[in-house]
Backbone as JSON Lines, residues from 0, in Angstrom:
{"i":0,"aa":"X","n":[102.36,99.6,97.61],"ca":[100.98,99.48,98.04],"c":[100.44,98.13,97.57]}
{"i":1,"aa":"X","n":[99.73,97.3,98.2],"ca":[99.13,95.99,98.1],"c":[97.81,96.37,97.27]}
{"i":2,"aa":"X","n":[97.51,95.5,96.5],"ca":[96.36,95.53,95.34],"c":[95.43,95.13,96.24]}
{"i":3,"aa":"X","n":[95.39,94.62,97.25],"ca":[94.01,94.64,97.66],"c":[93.57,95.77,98.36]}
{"i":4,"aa":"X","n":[94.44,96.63,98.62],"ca":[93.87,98.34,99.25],"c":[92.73,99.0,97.85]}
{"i":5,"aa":"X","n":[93.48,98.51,96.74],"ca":[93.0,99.26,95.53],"c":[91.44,98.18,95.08]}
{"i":6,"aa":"X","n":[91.53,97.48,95.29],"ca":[90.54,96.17,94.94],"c":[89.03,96.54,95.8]}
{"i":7,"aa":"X","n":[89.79,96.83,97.26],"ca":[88.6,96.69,97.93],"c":[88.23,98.16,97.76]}
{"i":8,"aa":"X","n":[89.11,98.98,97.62],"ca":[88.16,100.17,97.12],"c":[87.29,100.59,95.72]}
{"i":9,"aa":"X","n":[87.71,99.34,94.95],"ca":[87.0,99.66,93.94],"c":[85.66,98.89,93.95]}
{"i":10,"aa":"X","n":[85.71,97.74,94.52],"ca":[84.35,97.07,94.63],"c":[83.37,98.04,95.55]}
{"i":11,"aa":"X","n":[84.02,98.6,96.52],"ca":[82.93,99.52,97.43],"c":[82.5,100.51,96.18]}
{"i":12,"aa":"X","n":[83.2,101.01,95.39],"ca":[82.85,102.0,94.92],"c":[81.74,101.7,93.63]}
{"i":13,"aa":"X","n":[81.69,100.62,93.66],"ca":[80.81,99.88,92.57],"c":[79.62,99.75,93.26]}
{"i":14,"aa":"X","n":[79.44,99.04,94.65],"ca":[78.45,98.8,95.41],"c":[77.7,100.11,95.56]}
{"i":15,"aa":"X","n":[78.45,101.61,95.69],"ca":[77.84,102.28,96.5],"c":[77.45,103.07,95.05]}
{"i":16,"aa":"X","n":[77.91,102.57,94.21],"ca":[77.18,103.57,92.22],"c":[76.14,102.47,92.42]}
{"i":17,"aa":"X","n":[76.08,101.47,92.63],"ca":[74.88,100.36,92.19],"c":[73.69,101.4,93.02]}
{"i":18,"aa":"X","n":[74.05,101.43,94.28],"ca":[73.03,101.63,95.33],"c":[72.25,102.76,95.39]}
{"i":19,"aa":"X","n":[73.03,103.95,94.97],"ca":[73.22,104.8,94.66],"c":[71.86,105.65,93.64]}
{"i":20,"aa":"X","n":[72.05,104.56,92.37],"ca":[71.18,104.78,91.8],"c":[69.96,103.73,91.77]}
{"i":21,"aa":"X","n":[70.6,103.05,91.93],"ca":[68.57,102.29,92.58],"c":[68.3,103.43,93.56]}
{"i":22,"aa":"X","n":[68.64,103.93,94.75],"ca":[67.99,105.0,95.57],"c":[67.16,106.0,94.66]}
{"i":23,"aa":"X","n":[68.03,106.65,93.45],"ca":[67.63,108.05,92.88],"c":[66.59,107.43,92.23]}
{"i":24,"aa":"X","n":[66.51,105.9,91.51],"ca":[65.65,105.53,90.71],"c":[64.04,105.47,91.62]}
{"i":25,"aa":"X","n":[64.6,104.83,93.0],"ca":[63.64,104.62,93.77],"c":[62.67,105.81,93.95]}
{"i":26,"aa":"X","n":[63.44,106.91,94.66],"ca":[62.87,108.22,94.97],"c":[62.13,108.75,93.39]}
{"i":27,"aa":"X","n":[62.43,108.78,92.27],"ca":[61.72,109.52,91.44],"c":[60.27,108.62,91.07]}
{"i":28,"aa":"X","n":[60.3,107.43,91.59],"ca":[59.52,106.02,91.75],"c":[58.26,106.56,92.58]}
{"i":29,"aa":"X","n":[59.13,106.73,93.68],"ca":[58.2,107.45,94.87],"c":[57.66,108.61,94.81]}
{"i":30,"aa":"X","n":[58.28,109.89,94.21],"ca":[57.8,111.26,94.86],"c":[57.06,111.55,92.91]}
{"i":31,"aa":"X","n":[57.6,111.51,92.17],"ca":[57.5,111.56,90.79],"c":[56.21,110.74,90.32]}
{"i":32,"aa":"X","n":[56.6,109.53,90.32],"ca":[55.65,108.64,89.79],"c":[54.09,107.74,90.51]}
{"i":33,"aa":"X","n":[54.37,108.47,91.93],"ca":[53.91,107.28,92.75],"c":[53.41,106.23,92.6]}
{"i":34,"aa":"X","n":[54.79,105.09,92.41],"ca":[54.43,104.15,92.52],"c":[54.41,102.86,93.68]}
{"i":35,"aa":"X","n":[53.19,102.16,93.64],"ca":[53.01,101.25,95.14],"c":[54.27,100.78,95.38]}
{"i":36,"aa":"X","n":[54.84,100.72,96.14],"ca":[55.69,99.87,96.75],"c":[57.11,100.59,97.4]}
{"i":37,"aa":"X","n":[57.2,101.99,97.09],"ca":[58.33,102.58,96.35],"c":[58.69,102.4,97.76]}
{"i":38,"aa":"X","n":[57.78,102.97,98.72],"ca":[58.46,103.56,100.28],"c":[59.32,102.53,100.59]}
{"i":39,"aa":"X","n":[58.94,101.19,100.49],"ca":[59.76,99.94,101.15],"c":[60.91,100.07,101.02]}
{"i":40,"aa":"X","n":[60.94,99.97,99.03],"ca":[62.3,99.93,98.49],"c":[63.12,101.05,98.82]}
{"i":41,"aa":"X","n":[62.48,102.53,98.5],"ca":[63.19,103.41,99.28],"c":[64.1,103.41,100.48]}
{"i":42,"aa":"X","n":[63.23,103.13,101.35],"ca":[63.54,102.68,102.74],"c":[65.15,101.57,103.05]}
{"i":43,"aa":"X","n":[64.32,100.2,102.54],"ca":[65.76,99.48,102.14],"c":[66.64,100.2,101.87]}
{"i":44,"aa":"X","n":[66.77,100.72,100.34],"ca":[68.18,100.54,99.53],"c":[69.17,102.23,100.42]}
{"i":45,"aa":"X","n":[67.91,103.26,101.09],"ca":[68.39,104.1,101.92],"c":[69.32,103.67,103.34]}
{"i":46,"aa":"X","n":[68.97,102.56,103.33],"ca":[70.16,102.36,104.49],"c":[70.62,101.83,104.17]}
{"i":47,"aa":"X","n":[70.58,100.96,103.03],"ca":[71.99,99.97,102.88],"c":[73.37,101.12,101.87]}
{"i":48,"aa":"X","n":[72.5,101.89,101.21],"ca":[73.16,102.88,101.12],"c":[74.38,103.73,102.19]}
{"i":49,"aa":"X","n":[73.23,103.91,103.02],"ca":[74.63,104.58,103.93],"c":[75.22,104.09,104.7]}
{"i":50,"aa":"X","n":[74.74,103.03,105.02],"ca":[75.74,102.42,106.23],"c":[77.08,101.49,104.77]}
{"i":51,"aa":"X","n":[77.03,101.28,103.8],"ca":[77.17,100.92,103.38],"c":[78.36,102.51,102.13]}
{"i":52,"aa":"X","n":[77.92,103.15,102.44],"ca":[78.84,104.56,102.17],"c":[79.73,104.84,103.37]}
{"i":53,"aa":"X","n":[79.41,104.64,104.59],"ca":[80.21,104.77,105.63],"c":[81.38,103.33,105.24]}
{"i":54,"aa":"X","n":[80.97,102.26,104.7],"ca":[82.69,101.54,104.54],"c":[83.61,102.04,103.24]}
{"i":55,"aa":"X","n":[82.44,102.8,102.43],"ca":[83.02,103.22,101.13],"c":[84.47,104.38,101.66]}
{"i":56,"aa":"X","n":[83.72,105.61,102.58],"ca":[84.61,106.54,102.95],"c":[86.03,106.03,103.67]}
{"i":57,"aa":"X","n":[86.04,105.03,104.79],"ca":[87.11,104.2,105.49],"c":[87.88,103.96,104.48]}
{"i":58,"aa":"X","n":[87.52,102.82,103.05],"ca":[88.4,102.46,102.4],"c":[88.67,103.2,101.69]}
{"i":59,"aa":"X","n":[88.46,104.13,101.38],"ca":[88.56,105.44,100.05],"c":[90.03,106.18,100.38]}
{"i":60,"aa":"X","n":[89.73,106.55,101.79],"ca":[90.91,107.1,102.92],"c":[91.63,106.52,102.95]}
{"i":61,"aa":"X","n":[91.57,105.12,102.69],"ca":[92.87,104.29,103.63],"c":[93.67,104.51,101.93]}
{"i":62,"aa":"X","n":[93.15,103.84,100.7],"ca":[93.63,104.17,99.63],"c":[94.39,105.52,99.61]}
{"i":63,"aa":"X","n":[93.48,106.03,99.92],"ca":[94.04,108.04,99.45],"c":[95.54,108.57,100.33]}
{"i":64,"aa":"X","n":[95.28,107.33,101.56],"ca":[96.67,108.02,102.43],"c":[97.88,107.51,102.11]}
{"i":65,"aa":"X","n":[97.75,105.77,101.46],"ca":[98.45,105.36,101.17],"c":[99.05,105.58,99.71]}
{"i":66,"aa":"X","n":[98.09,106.74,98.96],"ca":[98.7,106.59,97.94],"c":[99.35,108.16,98.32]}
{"i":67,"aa":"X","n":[99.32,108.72,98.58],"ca":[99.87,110.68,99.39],"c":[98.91,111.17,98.47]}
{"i":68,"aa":"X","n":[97.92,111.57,98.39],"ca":[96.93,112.04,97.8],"c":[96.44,113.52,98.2]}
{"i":69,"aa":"X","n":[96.47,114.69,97.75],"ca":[95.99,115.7,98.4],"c":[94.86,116.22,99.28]}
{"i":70,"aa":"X","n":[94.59,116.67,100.17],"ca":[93.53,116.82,100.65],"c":[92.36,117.24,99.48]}
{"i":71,"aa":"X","n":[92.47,117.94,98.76],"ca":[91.5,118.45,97.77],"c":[91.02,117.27,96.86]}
{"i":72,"aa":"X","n":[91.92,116.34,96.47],"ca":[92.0,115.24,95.53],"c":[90.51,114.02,96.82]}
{"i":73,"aa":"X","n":[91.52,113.51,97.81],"ca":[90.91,112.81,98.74],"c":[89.21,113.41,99.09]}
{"i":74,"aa":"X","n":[89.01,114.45,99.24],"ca":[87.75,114.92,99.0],"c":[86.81,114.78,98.12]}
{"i":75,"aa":"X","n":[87.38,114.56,96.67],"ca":[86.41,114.55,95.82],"c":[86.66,113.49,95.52]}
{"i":76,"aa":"X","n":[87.06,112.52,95.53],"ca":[86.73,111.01,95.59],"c":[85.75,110.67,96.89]}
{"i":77,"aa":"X","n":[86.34,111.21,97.95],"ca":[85.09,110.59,99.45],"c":[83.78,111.23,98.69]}
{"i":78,"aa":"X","n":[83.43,112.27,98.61],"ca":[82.1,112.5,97.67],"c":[81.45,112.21,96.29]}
{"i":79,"aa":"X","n":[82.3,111.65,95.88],"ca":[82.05,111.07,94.42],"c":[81.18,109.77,94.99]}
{"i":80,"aa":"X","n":[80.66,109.28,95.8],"ca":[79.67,108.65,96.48],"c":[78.12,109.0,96.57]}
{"i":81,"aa":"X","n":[78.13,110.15,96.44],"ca":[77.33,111.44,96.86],"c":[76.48,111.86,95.46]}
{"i":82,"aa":"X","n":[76.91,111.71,94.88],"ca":[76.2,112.51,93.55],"c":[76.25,110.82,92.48]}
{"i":83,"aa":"X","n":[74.96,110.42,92.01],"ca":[74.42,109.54,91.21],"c":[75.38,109.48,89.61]}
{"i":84,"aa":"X","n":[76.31,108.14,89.8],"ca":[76.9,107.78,88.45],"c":[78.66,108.33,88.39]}
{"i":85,"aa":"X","n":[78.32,109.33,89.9],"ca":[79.61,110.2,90.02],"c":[81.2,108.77,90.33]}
{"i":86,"aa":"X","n":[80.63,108.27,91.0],"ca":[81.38,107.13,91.58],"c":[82.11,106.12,90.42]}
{"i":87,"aa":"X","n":[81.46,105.79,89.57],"ca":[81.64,105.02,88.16],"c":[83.2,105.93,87.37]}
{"i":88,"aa":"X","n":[82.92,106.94,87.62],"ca":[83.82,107.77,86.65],"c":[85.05,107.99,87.57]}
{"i":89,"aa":"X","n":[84.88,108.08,88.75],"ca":[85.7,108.84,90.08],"c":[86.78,106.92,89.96]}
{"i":90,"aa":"X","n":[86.07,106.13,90.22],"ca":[86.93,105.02,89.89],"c":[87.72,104.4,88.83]}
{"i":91,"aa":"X","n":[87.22,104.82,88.16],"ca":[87.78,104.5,86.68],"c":[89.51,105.64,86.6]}
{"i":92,"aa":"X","n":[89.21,106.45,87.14],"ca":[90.34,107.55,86.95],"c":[91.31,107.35,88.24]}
{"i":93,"aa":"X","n":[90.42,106.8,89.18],"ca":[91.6,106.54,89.96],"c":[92.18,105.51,90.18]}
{"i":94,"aa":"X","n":[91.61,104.28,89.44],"ca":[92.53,103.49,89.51],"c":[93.24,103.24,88.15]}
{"i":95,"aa":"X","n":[93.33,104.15,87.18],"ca":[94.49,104.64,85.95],"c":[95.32,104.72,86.97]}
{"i":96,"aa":"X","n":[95.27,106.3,87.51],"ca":[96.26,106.72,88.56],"c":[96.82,105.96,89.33]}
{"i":97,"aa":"X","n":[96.37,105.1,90.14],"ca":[96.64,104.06,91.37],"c":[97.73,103.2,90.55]}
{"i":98,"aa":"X","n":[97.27,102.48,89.82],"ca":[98.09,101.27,89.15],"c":[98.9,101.12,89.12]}
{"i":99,"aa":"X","n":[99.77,102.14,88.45],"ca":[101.32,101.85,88.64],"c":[102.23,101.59,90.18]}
{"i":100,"aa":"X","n":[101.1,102.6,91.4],"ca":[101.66,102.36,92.32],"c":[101.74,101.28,92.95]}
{"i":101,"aa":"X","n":[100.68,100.41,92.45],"ca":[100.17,98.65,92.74],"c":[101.28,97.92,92.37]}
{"i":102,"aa":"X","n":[101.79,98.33,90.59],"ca":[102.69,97.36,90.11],"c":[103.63,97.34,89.8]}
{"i":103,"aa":"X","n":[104.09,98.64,90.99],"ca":[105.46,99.07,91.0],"c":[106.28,98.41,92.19]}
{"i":104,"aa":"X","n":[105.2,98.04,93.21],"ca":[105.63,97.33,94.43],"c":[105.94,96.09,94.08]}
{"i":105,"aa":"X","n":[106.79,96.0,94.99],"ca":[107.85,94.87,95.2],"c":[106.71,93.24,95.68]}
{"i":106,"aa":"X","n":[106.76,92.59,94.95],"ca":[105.33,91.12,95.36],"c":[106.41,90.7,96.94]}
{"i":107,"aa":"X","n":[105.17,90.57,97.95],"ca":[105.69,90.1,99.31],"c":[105.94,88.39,99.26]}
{"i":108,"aa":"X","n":[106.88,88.13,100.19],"ca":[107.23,86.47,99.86],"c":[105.94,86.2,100.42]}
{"i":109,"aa":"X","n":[105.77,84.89,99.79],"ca":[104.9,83.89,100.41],"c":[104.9,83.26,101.36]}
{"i":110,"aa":"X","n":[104.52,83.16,102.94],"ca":[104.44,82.53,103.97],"c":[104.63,81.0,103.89]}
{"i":111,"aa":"X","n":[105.71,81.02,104.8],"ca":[105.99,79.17,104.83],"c":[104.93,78.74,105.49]}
């Protein structure tokens, strides 16, 4: 498996814990605290959120197939997106796991 399957899934998975919780921070901003401005930010960081969780799930999969990952396993990583801070921990463990399969592969020649 090529390290950048594992790379780019870990940066999504960083993007979408960042986003993630600015959202939850936002919303308790908004409905909790009401404070001015919240709806905007809400608004924003709510779609960059998901459209932005929709590339998280693609690369999560493409990782999970390439590594033979169980359906049950592959599930709770695609949702570890889903639940605030869940993502931070869900990456950290899977790329323990992943690693060896990264640096067990054979390095591809370099293009003349």
């Amino acid at each position: 498996m090529k390290r950048s399957v594992l790379t780019r899934y870990r940066v999504m998975a960083y993007v979408t814990g960042v986003l993630l919780v600015l959202l939850t921070i936002g919303v308790i901003a908004k409905y909790l605290l009401d404070v001015d401005g919240a709806d905007g930010f809400v608004s924003v960081v709510g779609i960059a959120h998901g459209w932005l969780y929709v590339v998280y799930l693609v690369l999560a999969f493409d990782l999970g197939s390439k590594a033979k990952w169980p359906f049950g396993k592959l599930v709770w990583v695609l949702l570890a997106g889903t639940v605030p801070t869940a993502v931070f921990f869900v990456e950290r463990r899977v790329t323990r796991e992943v690693e060896p399969l990264v640096a067990g592969a054979a390095p591809e020649p370099a293009g003349v």
